[in-house]
C-alpha positions in Angstrom: 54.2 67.9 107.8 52.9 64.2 107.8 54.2 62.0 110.3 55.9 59.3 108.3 58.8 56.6 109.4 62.2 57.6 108.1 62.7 57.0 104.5 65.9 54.7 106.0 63.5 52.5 108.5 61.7 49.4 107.4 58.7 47.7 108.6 59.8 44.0 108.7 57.2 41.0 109.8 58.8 38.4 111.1 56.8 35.4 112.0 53.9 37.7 112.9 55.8 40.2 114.6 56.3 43.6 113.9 59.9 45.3 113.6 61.9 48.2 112.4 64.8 47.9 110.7 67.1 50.8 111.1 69.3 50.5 108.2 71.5 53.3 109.2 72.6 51.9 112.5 71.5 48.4 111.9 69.1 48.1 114.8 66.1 46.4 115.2 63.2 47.9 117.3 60.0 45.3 118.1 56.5 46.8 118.2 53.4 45.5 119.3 49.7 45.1 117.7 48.9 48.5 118.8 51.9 49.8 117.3 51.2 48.8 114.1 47.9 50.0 113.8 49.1 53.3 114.7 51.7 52.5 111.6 49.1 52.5 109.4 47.2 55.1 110.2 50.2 56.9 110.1 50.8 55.6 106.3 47.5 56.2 105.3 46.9 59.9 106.2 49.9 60.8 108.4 47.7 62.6 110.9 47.9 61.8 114.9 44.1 62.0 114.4 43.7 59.4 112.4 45.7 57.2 114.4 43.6 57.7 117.5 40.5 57.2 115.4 42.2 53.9 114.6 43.2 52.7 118.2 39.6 53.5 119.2 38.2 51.6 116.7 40.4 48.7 116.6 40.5 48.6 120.6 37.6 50.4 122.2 39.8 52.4 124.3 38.5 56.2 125.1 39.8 58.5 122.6 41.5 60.4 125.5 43.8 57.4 126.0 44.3 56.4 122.5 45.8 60.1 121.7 48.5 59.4 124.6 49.0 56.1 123.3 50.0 57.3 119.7 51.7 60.6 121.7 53.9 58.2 123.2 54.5 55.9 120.7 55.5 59.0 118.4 57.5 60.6 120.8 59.7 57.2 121.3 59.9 56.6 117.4 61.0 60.2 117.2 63.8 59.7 120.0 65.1 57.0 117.9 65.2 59.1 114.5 62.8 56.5 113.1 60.3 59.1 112.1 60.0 62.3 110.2 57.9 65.2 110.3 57.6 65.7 114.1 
């Protein structure tokens, strides 16, 4: 199954800035540049994959750390119940 936010968590910019609305609990959760990138990936094919390919091409960071970057990052979202399929 494709990794995909929650179908009750929405990607809010606010003045430049990333953020996810929880609308089940009413938090907010702030996210950097990196963060979003893997968000899109994420939206585009849903693969981890894809989101390293992404980080490595958007930061020129070794695929090695990009894949614990989005690990990380999906392993958080996941703590929070903000994603699905994991």
């Amino acid at each position: 199954m494709p990794l995909r936010l929650h179908p009750d968590v929405q990607r809010v910019n606010a003045s430049g800035s990333l953020l996810l609305f929880d609308t089940r609990s009413g938090s907010y959760y702030a996210l950097n540049t990196s963060a979003d990138t893997v968000l899109d990936a994420l939206a585009d094919d849903g693969g981890a994959q894809a989101a390293t390919s992404a980080l490595v091409k958007a930061y020129g960071i070794t695929p090695d750390r990009a894949a614990a970057d989005v690990a990380a990052l999906t392993a958080a979202l996941a703590r929070y119940h903000l994603l699905e399929g994991r």
